[in-house]
N, C-alpha and C positions, 0 to 999 in steps of 0.2 A: 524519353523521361529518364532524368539519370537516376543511377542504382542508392536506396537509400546505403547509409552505413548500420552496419549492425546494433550499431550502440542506439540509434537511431529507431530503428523496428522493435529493440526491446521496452526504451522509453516508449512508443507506440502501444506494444502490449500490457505495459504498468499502466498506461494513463486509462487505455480499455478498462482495465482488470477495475482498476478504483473507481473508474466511472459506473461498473456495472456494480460494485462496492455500495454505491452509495445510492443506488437505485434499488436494489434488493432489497439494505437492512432498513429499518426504521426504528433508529437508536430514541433513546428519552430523551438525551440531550439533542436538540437541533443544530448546535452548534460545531458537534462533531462533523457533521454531511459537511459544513461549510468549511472547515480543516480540509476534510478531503477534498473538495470542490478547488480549494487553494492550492493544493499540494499539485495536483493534475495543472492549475494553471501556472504554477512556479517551476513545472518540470516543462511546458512547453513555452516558457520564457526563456527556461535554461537561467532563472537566477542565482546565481552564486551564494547569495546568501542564506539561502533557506534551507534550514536543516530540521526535517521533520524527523520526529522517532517512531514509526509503529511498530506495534507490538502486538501480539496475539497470544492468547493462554490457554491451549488444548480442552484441560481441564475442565475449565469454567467457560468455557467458549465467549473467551471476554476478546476484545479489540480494543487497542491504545494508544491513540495519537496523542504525543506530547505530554503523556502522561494522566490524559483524561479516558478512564474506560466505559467501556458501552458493551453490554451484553451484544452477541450478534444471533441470527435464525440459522437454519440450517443454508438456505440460499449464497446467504452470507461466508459461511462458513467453506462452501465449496472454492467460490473465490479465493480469500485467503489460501488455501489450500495451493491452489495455482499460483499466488506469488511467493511462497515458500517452495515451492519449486523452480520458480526461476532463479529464487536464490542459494536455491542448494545448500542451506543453511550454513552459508558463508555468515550470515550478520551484516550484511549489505549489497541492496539488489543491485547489481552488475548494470554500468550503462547508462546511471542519472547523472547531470550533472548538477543535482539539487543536495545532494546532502542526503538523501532519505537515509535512514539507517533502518535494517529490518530485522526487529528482535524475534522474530515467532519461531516457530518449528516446531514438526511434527512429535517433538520430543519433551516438550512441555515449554515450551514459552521459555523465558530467559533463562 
């Protein structure tokens, strides 16, 4: 089996992370899940065009795809937690070739 690439296994543990994302919260909008549901399919399409923004807000424990927020649960919240980690609050997780740009941090959102 050859060896993935790194950028590779990290896309792998975003597409995880959103998948489990969107199995845990049960936002008001339904519409958000299917953002995320896209985003995970546009990151293993590897579309060039798609540039999604999320965002997260410590505070208010809010979530923000494309500028649409959704309170999140605690469940929720742990996740996130783990993609702000992988991006080290750079402002962009390391490794997509989607565009995602990732505004959160442990230090108040934007």
């Amino acid at each position: 089996m050859a060896m993935s690439k790194k950028s590779d296994l990290l896309d792998q543990k975003v597409i995880d992370l959103l998948t489990q994302f969107a199995k845990v919260n049960t936002p008001e909008q339904p519409a958000l899940i299917k953002e995320v549901a896209d985003t995970i399919l546009a990151i293993q399409k590897r579309n060039q065009s798609t540039q999604v923004i999320l965002t997260w807000f410590v505070g208010n424990i809010y979530f923000e795809v494309n500028g649409q927020r959704m309170r999140v649960n605690d469940d929720a919240y742990a996740i996130l937690t783990q993609l702000d980690d992988i991006s080290h609050g750079k402002g962009n997780l390391p490794g997509l070739g989607t565009g995602i740009i990732w505004n959160g941090g442990l230090n108040g959102g934007l």
